[in-house]
C-alpha positions in Angstrom: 0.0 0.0 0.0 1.2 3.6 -1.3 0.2 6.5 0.5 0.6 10.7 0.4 2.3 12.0 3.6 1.0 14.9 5.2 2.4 18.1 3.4 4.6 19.9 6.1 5.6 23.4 6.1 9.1 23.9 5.5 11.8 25.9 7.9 15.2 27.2 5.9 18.1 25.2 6.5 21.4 27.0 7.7 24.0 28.1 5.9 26.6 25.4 5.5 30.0 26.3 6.8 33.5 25.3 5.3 34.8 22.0 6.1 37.5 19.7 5.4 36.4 17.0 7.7 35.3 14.0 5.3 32.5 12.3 4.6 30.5 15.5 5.6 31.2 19.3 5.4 30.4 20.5 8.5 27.5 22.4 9.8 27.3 25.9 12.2 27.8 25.1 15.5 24.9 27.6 16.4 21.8 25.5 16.4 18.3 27.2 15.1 16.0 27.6 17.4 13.3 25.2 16.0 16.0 22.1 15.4 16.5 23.1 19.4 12.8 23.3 20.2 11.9 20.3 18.1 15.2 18.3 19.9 13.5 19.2 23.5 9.6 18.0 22.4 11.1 14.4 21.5 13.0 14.7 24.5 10.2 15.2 27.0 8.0 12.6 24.5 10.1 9.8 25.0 10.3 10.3 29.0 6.7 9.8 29.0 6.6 6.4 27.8 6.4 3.5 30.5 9.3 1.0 30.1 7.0 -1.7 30.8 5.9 -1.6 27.2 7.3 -2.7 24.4 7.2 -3.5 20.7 4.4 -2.9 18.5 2.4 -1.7 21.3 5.1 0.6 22.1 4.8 2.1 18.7 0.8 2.3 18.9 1.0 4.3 21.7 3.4 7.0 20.4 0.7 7.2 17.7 -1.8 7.5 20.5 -0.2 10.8 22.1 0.8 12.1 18.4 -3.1 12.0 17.7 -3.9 13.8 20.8 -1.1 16.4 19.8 -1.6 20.1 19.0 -1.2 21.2 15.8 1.8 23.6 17.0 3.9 20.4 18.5 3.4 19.1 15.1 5.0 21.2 13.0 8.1 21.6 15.3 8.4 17.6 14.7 7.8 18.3 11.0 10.5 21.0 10.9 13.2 18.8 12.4 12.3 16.1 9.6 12.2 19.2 6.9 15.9 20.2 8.6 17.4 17.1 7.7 16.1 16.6 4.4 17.1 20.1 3.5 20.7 18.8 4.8 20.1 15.7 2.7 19.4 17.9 -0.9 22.7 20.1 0.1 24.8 17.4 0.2 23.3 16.5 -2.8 22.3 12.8 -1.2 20.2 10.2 -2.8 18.8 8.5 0.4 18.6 9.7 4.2 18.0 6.6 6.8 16.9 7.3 10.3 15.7 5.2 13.5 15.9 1.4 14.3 18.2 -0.4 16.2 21.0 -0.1 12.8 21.1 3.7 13.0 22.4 3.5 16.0 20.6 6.7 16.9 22.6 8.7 14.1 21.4 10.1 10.8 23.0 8.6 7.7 23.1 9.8 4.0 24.1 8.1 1.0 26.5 10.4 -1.7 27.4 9.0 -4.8 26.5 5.6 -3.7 28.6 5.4 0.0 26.1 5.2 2.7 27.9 6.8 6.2 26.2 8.7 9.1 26.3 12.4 9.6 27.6 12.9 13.1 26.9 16.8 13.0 23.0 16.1 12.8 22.6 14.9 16.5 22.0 11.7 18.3 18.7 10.5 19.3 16.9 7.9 21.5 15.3 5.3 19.7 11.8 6.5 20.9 13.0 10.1 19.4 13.0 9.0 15.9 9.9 6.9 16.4 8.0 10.1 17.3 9.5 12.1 14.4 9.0 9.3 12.0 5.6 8.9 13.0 4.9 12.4 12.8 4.8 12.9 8.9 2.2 10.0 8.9 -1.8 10.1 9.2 -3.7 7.7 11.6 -4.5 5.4 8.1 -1.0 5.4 7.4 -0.2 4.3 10.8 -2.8 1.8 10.8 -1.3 0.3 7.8 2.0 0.5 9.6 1.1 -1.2 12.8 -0.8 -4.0 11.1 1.4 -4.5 7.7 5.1 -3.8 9.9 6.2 -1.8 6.5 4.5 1.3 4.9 5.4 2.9 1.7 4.5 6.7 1.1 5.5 9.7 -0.2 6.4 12.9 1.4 6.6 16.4 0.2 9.3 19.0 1.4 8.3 23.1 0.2 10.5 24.8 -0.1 11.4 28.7 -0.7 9.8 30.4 -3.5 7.4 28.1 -3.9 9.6 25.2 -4.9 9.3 21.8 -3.7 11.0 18.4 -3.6 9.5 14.8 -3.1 10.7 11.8 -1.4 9.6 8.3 -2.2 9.8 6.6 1.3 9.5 3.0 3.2 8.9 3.3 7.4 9.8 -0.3 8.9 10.4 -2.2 11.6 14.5 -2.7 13.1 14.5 -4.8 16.5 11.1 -3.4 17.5 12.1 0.0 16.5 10.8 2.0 13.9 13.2 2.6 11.1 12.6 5.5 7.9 14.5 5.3 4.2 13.3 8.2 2.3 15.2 8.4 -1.3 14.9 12.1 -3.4 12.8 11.9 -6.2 14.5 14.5 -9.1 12.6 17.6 -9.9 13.9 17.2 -13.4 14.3 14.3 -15.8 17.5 12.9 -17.3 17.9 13.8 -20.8 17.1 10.9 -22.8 19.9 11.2 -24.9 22.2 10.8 -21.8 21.1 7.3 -22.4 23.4 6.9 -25.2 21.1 4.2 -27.0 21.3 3.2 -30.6 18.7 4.6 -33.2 16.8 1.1 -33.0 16.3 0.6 -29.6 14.9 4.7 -29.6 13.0 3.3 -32.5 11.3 0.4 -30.1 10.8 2.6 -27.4 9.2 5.2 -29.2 5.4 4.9 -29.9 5.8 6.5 -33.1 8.2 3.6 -34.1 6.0 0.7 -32.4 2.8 0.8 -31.1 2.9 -2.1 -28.6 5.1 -4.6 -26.7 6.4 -5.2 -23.7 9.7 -3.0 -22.4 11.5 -3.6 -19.4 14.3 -1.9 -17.6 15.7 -3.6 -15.0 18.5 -3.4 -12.2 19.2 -4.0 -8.4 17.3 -1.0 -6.1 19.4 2.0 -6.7 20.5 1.2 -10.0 18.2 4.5 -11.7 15.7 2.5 -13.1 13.2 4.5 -12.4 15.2 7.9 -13.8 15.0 5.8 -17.0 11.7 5.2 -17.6 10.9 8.8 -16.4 13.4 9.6 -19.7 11.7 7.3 -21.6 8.4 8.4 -20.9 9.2 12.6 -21.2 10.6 11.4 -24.7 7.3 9.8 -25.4 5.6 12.9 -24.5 7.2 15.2 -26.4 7.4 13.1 -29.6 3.5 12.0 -30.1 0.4 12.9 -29.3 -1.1 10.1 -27.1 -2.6 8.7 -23.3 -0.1 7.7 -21.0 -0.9 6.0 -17.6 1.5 5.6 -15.5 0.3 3.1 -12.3 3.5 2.7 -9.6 4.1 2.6 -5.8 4.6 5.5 -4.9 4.3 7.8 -7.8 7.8 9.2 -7.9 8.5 12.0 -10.9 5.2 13.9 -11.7 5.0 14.8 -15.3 3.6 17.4 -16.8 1.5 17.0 -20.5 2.9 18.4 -23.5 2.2 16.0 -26.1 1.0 13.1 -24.4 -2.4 13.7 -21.7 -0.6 11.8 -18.4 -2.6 10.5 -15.8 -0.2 9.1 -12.5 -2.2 6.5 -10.1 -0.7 5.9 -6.9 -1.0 2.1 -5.8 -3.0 2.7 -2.5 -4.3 6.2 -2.7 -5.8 6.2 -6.7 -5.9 2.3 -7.2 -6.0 -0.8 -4.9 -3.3 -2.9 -6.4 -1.0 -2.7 -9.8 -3.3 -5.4 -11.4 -6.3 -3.3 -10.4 -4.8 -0.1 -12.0 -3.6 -2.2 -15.1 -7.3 -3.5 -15.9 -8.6 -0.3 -15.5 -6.3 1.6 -17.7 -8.1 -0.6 -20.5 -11.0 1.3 -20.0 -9.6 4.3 -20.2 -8.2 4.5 -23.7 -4.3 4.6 -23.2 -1.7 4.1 -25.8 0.8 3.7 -22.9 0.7 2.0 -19.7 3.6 2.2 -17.4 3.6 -0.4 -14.5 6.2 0.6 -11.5 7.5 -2.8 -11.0 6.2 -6.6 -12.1 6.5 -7.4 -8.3 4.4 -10.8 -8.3 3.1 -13.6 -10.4 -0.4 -11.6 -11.2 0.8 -8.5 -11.7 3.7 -10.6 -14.8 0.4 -12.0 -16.2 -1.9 -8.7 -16.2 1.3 -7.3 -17.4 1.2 -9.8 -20.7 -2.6 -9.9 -21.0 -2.4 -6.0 -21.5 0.7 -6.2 -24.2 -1.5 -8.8 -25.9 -4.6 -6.3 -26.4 -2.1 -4.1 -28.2 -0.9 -1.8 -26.1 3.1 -0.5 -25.5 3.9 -1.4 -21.7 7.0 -0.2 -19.8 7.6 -1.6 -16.5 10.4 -2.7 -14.0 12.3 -6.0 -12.5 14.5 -6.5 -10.1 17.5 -8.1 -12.0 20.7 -7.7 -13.4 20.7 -9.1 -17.0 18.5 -9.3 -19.8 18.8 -13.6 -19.4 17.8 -13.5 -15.9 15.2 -10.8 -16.4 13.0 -13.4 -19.0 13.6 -16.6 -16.7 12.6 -14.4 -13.8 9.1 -13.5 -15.6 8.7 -17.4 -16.7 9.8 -18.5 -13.4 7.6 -16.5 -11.4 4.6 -18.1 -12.9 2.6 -21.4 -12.0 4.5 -24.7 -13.7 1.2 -25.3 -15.4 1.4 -21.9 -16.9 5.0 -21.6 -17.9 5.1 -22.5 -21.5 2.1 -20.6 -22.4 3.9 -17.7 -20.6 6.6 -18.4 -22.5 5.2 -18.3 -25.7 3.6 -14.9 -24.9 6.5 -13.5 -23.8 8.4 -14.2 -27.0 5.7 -12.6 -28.9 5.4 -9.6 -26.6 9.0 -8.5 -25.7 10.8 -6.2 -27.0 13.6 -4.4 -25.3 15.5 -5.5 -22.1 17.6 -2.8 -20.4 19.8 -4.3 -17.6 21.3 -1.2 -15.7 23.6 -0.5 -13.0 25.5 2.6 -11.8 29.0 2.5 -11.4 31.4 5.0 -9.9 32.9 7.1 -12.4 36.6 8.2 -12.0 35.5 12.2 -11.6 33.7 10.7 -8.1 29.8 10.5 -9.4 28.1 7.2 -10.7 27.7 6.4 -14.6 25.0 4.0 -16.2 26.5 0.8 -17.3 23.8 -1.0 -19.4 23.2 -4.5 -21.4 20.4 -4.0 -24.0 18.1 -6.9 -25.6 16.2 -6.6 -28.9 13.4 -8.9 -29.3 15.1 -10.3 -32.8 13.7 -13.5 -34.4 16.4 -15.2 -32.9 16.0 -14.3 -29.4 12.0 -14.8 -29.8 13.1 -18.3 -30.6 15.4 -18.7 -27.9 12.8 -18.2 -25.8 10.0 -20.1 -26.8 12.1 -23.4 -27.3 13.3 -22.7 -23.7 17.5 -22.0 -25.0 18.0 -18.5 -23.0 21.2 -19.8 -22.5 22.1 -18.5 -26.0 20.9 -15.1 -25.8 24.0 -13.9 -24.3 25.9 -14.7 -26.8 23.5 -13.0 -29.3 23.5 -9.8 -27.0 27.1 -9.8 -27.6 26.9 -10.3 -31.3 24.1 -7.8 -31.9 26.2 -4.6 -31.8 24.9 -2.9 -35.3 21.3 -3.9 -33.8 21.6 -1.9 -31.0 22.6 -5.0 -28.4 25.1 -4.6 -26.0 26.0 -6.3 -22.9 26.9 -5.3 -19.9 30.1 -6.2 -20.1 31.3 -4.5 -23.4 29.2 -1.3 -21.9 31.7 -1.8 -19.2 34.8 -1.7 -21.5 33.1 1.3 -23.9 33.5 3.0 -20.4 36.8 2.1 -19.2 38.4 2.8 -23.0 36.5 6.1 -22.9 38.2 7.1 -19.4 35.2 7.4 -17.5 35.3 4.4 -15.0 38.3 2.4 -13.6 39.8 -1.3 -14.5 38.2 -2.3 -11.0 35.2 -1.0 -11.3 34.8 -2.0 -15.0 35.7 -5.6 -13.7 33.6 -5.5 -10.2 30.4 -4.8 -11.9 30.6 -6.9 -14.4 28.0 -9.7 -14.6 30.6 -12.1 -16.0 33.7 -12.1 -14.3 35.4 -14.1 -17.4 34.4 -12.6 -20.0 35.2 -9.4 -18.8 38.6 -9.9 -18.1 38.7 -11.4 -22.0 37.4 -8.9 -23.3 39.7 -6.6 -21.5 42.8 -8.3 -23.2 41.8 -7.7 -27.0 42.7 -4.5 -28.3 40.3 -1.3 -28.2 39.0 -2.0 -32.0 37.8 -5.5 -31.1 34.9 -7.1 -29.5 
């Protein structure tokens, strides 16, 4: 379930001073006055709880006296959890992690892809953060909490001149503890042709080259595949005039029409459930249909049933090669079912995009990729059940558009962006890396 977080007012961060002191620059050693105010409410909160409970009842009954609160308390909660996610966008971090017995009652931010915890943002108490986390949640949302252990929402941070930013975050359970992950959503899309993709795999992802099939981009969490379907999708909607319906939990980047009419459903606040949101988008004449993530067996097989009706589906898997992403899909699905999923599949992909983001020598991350044409040959791979061969035609499949990841791994390494190590460490196949890394720059 994907729900909307209270909108909070935002407070103005301080000024960042100088600082040499690694991982963090530093911050001014005179504290606002709301971070103080806000640091003495939790303070006095926590006191009040009886040791004599614990665990989930523990948690209920912080949600108890945050009910009963006064609107003023609030917001001084609210303005703590606005101060360090205004830290969070300075230092330019992707994710901010709070509470649970792991935090050890520090906050920690991840920068360029190292997760370490920011000593100059305070300690708290365990009860602490469970007040502040709870704070930016409704009584449904904590409902959902209490009885689910895990709650996925959105939150929005205002800020000056009428800007905003919005997090896509996951409250959870750490030892009885209440723990918070909230990762920045970006306010702008990547430029599609930062993608560096060849003409025909624009061509298959454009609806103005193909009108339907199935496209996946895929990756471990983290790996940006979201950012690429958001590229894919802006492209979309400035290239043809179209529906698009994007269904995903939560909603991260909010487009705005140009081309396309977009209409963003929220799993849990605009629709019940991704297959719910998937039949319904039938109905309401799309060209488009963007699934979030194929996250179970039913949501793979509404996924399919909808490609089959004709209509171009984008969507998301948890994996890290364009092999692994079809025997996930085939595997995911009832024995009975598997070589009529099969089947369907072959007639319904049509791009894979395995992704992962690997440091970059100028200290960032850089998208490393292995890209999968539906050809004949790979539609026959995988109806007679030989995905075992598809590798191989990945890696001959270069003036198609194919590549895998690892000779995306050595286009980056020859061009001087990424290191040997890192060229070799997040390859997918150790050996063949290292052989391609022996033949000279004009080969394989």
């Amino acid at each position: 379930m994907t729900t909307q977080a209270q909108s909070p007012g935002a407070q103005k961060p301080p000024a960042a001073a100088p600082s040499t002191t690694a991982p963090f620059p530093g911050l001014s050693t005179l504290e606002p006055p709301f971070v103080a105010e806000a640091r003495k409410l939790l303070s006095e909160l926590a006191k009040q709880l009886p040791t004599t409970v614990t665990g989930l009842e523990r948690q209920m009954m912080i949600g108890d006296v945050l009910a009963r609160m006064d609107e003023g308390d609030k917001q001084r909660l609210r303005s703590l959890m606005n101060f360090f996610l205004s830290r969070m966008l300075s230092l330019a971090a992707s994710d901010i992690d709070m509470g649970g017995y792991g935090s050890q009652g520090t906050i920690w931010y991840r920068v360029y892809g190292s997760k370490k915890p920011d000593k100059t943002m305070g300690q708290y108490a365990p009860d602490e953060m469970s007040y502040l986390i709870q704070s930016i949640l409704g009584e449904r949302q904590r409902t959902f909490l209490y009885e689910n252990r895990n709650l996925d929402f959105s939150h929005m941070l205002y800020l000056e001149g009428g800007d905003f930013r919005r997090f896509r975050a996951d409250a959870y359970f750490d030892l009885d503890q209440l723990a918070l992950n909230m990762r920045a959503i970006n306010n702008s899309v990547r430029p599609y042709k930062s993608l560096e993709l060849h003409q025909n795999i624009t061509r298959v992802l454009s609806l103005a080259g193909t009108k339907e099939g199935l496209c996946l981009v895929t990756g471990i969490t983290g790996s940006g595949k979201s950012s690429t379907l958001d590229s894919i999708i802006d492209a979309n909607n400035h290239a043809v005039d179209a529906h698009i319906v994007i269904i995903a939990s939560p909603i991260e980047y909010v487009h705005s029409s140009d081309r396309c009419i977009i209409r963003h459903r929220e799993v849990g606040r605009d629709v019940l459930s991704f297959k719910d949101g998937a039949v319904q988008a039938l109905r309401q004449d799309p060209d488009i249909i963007m699934l979030g993530e194929l996250r179970d067996p039913e949501t793979i097989m509404t996924a399919l049933e909808i490609t089959d009706s004709g209509h171009k589906v984008f969507s998301t898997l948890h994996t890290a090669s364009a092999v692994e992403s079809i025997d996930r899909i085939i595997g995911e699905t009832p024995p009975v079912e598997q070589e009529r999923v099969r089947n369907r599949l072959a007639d319904t992909l049509r791009v894979v995009m395995s992704q992962k983001l690997v440091p970059s020598l100028d200290g960032k991350r850089m998208l490393a990729k292995e890209v999968m044409l539906g050809t004949p040959s790979v539609r026959a791979a995988i109806k007679n059940n030989n995905t075992g061969e598809i590798y191989q035609m990945i890696s001959e499949g270069l003036d198609q558009g194919m590549i895998t990841m690892e000779q995306d791994l050595k286009r980056l390494y020859l061009s001087k962006r990424i290191s040997l190590e890192n060229a070799v460490n997040y390859s997918n196949n150790k050996r063949r890396m290292q052989q391609l890394l022996q033949v000279s720059p004009t080969e394989g």
